[in-house]
C-alpha positions as CSV (number, residue, x, y, z in Angstrom):
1,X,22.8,3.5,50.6
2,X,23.7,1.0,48.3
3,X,21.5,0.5,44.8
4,X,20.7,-2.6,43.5
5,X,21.3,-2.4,39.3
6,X,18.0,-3.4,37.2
7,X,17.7,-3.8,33.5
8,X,15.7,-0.6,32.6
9,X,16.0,1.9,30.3
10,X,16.4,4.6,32.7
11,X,15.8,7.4,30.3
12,X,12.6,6.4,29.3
13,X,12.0,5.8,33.4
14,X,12.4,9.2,33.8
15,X,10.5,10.6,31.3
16,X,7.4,8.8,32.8
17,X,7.9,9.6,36.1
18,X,8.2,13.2,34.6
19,X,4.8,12.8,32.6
20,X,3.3,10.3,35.9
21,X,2.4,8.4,33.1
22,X,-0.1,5.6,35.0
23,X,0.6,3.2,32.4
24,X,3.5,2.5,33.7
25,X,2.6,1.7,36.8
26,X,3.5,-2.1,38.1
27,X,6.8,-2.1,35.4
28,X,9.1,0.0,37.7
29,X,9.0,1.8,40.8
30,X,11.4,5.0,41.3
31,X,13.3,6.0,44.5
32,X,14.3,9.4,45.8
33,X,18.0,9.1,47.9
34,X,17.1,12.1,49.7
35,X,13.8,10.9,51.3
36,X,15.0,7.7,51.1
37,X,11.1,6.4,49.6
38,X,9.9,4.9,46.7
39,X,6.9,5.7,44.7
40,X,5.1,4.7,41.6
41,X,6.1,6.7,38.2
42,X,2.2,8.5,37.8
43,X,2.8,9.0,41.8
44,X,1.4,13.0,42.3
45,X,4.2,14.0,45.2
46,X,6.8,16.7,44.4
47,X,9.0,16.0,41.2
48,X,12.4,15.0,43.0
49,X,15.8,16.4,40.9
50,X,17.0,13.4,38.4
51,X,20.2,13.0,40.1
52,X,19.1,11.6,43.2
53,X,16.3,9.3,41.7
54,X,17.3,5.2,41.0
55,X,15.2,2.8,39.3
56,X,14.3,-0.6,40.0
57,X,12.0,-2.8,38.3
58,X,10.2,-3.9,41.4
59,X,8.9,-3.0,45.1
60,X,10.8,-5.7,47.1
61,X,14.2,-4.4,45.3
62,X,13.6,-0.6,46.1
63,X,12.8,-2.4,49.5
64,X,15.7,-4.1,49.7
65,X,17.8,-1.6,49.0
66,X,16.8,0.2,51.8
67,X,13.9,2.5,50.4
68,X,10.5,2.7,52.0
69,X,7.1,2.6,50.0
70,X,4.8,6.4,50.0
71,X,2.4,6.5,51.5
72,X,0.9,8.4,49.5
73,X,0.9,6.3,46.2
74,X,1.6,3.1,48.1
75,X,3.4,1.6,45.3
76,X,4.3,-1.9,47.5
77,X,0.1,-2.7,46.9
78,X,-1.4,-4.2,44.0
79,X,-4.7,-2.0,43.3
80,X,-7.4,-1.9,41.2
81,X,-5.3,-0.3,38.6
82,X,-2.8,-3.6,38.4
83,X,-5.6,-5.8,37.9
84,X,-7.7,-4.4,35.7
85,X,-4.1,-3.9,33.4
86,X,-3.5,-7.5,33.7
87,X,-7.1,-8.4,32.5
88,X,-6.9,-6.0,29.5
89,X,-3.3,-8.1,28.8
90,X,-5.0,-11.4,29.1
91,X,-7.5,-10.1,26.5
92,X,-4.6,-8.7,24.1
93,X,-2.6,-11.9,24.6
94,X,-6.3,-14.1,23.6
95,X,-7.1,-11.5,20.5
96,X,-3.2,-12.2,19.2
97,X,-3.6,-16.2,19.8
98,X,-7.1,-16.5,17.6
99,X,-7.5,-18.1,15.0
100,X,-11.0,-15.7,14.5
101,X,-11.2,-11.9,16.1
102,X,-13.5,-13.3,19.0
103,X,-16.4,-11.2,19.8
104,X,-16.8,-8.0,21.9
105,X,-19.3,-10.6,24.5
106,X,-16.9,-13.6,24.5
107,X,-13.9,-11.3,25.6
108,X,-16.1,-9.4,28.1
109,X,-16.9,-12.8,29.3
110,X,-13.8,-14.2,29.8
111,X,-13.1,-10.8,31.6
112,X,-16.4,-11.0,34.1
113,X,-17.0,-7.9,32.9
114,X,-20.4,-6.5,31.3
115,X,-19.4,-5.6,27.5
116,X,-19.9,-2.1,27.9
117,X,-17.6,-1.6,31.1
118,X,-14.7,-4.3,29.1
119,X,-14.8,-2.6,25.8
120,X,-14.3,1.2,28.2
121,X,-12.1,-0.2,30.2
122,X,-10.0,-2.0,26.9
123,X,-9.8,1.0,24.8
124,X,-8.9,3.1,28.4
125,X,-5.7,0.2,28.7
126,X,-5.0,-0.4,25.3
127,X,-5.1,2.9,23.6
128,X,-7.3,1.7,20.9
129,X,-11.0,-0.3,20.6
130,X,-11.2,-4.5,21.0
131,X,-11.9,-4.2,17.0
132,X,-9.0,-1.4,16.0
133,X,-6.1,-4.2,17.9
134,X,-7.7,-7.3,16.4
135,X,-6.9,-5.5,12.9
136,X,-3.9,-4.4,13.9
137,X,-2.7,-8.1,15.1
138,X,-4.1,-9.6,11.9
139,X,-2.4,-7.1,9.7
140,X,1.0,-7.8,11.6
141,X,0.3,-11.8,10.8
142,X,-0.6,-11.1,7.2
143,X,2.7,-9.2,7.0
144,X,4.6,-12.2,8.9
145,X,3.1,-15.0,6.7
146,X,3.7,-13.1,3.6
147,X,7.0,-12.9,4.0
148,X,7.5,-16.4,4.6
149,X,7.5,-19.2,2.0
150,X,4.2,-20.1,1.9
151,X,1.9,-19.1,-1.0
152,X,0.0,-15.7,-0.6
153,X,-3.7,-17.9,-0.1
154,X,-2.1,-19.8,2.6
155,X,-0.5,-16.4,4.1
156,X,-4.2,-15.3,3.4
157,X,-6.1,-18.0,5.3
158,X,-3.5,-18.7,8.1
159,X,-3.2,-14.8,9.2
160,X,-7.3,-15.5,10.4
161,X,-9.0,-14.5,7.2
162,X,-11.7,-16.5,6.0
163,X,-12.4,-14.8,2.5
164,X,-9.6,-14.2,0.1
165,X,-11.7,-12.0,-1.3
166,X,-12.2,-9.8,1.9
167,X,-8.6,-9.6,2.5
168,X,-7.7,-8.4,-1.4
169,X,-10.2,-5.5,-0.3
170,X,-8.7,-4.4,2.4
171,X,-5.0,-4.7,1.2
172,X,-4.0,-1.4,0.1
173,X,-5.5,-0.1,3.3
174,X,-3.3,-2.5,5.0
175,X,0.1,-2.9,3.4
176,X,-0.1,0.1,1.8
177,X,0.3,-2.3,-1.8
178,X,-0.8,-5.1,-3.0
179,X,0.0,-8.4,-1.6
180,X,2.6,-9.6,-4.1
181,X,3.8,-6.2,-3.9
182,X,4.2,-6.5,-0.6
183,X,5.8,-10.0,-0.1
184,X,8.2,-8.2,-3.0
185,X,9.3,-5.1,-0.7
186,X,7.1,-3.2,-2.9
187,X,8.7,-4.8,-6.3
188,X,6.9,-3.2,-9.1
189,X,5.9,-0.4,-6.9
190,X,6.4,3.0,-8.3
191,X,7.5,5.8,-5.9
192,X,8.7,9.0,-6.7
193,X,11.3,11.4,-4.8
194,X,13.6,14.2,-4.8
195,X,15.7,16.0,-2.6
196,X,15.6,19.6,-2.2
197,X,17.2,22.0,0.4
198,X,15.6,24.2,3.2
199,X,16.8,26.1,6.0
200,X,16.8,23.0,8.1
201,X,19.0,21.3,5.9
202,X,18.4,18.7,3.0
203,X,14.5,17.3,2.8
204,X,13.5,14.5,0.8
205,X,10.2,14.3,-0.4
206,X,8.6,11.1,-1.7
207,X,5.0,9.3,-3.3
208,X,3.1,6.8,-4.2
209,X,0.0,6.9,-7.3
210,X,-2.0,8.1,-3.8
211,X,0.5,10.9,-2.6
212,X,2.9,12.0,-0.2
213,X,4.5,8.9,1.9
214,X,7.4,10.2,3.3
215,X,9.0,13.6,4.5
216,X,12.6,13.4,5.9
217,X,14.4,15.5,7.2
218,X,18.3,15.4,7.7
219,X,21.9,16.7,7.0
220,X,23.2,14.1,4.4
221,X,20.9,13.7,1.1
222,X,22.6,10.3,0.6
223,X,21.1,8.9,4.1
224,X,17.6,10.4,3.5
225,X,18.0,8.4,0.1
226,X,19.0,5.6,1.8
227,X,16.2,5.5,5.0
228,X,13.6,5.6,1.5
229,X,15.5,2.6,0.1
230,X,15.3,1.0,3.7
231,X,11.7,1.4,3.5
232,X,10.7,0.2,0.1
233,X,13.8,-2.2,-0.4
234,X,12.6,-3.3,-3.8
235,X,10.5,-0.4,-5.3
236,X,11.2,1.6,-8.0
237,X,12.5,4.9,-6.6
238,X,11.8,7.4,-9.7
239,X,13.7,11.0,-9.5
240,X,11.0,13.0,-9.7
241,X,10.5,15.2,-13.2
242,X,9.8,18.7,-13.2
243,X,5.7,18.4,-11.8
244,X,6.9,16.6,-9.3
245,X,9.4,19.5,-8.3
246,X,6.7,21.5,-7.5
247,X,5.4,19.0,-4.9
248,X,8.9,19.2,-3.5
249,X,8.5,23.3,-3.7
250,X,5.2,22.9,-1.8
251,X,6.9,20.8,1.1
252,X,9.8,23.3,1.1
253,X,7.2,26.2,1.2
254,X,5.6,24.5,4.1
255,X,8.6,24.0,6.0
256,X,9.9,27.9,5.5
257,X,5.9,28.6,6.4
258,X,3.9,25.9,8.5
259,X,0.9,28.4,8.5
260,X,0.5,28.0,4.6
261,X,-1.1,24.5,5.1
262,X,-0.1,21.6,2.5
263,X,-2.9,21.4,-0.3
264,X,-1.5,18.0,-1.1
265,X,-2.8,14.3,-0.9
266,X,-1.4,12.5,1.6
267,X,-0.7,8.7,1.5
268,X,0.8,7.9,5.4
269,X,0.0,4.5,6.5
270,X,-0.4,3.3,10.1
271,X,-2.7,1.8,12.6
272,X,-6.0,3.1,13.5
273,X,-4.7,4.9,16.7
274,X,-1.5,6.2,15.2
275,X,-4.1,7.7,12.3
276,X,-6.2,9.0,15.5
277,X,-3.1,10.7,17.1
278,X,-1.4,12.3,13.7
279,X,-4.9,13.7,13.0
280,X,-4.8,15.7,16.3
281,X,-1.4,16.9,15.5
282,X,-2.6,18.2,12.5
283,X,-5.0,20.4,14.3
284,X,-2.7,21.9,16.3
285,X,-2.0,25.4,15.2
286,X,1.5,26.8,13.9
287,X,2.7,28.0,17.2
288,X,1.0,26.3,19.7
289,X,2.4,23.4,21.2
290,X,0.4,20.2,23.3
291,X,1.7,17.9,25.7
292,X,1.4,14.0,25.3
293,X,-0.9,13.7,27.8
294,X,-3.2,16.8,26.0
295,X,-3.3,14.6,23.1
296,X,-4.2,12.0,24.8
297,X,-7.2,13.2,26.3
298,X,-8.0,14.9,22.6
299,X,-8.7,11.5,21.4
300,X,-10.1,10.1,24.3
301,X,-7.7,7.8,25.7
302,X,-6.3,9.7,28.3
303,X,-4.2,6.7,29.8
304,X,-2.6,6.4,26.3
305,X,0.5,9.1,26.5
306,X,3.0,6.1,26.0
307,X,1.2,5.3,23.4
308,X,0.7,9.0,21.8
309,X,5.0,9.1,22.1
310,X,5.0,6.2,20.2
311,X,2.8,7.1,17.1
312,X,4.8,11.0,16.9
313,X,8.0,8.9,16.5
314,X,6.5,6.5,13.7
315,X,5.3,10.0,11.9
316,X,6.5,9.7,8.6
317,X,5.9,12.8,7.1
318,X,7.9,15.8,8.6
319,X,5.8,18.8,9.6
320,X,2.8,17.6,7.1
321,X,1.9,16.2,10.2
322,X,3.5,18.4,12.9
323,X,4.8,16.1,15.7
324,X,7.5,19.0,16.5
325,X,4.8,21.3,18.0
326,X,4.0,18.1,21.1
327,X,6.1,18.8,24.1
328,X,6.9,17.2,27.7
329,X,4.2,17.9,30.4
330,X,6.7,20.4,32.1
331,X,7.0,22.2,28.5
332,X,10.7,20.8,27.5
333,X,11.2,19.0,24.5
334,X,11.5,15.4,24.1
335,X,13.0,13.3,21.4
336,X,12.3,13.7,17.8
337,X,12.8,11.6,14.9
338,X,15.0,14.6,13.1
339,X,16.4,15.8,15.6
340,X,15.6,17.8,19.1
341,X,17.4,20.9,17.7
342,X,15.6,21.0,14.6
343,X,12.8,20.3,16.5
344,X,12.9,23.7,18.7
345,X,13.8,25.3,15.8
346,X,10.3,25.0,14.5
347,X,9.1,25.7,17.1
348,X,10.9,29.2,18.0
349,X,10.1,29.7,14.0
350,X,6.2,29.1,14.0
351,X,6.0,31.1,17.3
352,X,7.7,34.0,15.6
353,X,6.2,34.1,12.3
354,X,2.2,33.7,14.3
């Protein structure tokens, strides 16, 4: 049976299907040679084996290709599920084109929705509230227009806010600095660091005024040095002195000992739902383990295990905040920012040391 090639990532493909991730339902369908049918990836039939699965990004190629749609799943029909994810797009793409955050009623409006069921159904789709994206789009202007030409009062005013006043406020929460600290690459921004060793290999530890920002892990002290420099292109990076070697003792304790706990500030910026999900890895225990989709439901957005995936791998503080301990729905272990083998590594260490 011949297959027809589509630009996906077929990795990622799988790893849906594996999770039957319903969000992404509509971008691809997936078909089994042996049955010779197609389903959708969040379709509830028998896992197939990987190496008799192809991808393609739509029905009518699977269909073409000689597959025919399940029957169960009937992934060749457009449902209630594909319309009410192309409404909560239409929304997204509005919120991202104003001028103004329009309001929770105007966006249910433009819905035909009541504005309970649109802000449910938004927050079900989106991962996060009407209010939590329209900050999060704003904040990703503000950070556009600062780093154009323009003053910092027209970056200000063109990003959608009407009070310079109100923005200054809210800055630190936002970019982390202040504005012209900011548009600087965090030029005048202090931030100490050190490296230290551990038995998963060399750890950098750094911090702001506020506390911990980053924990890295890796094999090469010079690249950890250099991912921080990545980050904060024009800050001053400080060697940390002697008190600051005892912050670097605590992260090292930590990682010889997650049970111990970290009894130090952090200062890990991110959006409203990546806060969300890093606070429910932090209340997973040392040697228990969740899936996406557990974490998910944890915060309420069940629909949101893409999502979940995507704030463990913007975690920027190593075992602080324990991403390693969220697993695949069938238990195996999926990618991780440091590394998969360091990664079960903590794992097989927290279990033992429970």
């Amino acid at each position: 049976m011949k297959m027809t090639a589509v630009p996906l990532n077929e990795n990622e493909c799988w790893a849906q299907v594996v999770q039957r991730d319903r969000g992404a339902d509509g971008r691809f369908v997936y078909a089994v040679r042996t049955t010779g049918i197609y389903c959708r990836p969040s379709c509830p039939s028998r896992r197939p084996l990987r190496a008799n699965v192809a991808f393609f990004s739509e029905a009518t190629l699977a269909e073409r290709a000689g597959f025919r749609p399940c029957r169960r799943c009937r992934p060749n029909e457009h449902g209630d599920t594909d319309r009410r994810t192309a409404l909560i797009t239409e929304a997204c793409r509005h919120i991202e084109d104003a001028q103004e955050p329009p309001s929770l009623d105007d966006l249910a409006a433009a819905a035909g929705l009541s504005r309970f069921h649109f802000h449910r159904l938004f927050k079900a789709v989106a991962g996060v509230t009407p209010k939590a994206y329209a900050a999060a789009a704003r904040a990703r202007r503000i950070r556009e227009r600062l780093a154009g030409t323009g003053t910092i009062t027209e970056a200000i005013y063109d990003a959608g806010f009407n009070s310079s006043g109100r923005f200054y406020a809210e800055a630190p929460g936002r970019l982390g600095m202040t504005p012209t600290a900011f548009r600087r690459g965090g030029a005048h921004e202090e931030i100490r660091f050190a490296v230290g060793q551990c038995w998963l290999g060399a750890v950098l530890v750094a911090a702001t005024v506020r506390g911990i920002c980053a924990i890295l892990l890796g094999d090469d002290p010079a690249k950890l040095v250099m991912d921080l420099e990545d980050r904060f292109p024009h800050a001053g990076l400080v060697g940390g002195d002697a008190a600051f070697e005892q912050w670097v003792a605590s992260v090292v304790g930590l990682v010889e000992d997650p049970g111990q706990g970290l009894d130090l500030p952090l200062d890990v910026r991110g959006t409203a739902f990546q806060q969300k999900v890093w606070q429910a890895l932090r209340a997973i225990p040392p040697g228990e383990t969740a899936t996406y989709a557990e974490i998910a439901r944890r915060i309420g957005m069940p629909r949101a295990v893409r999502a979940v995936a995507g704030a463990c791998a913007a975690n920027p503080a190593a075992v602080a905040i324990p991403c390693h301990r969220v697993v695949r729905t069938d238990g195996g272990l999926s990618g991780y920012r440091w590394g998969v083998e360091r990664k079960r590594a903590l794992q097989k260490r927290e279990k033992k040391n429970v």
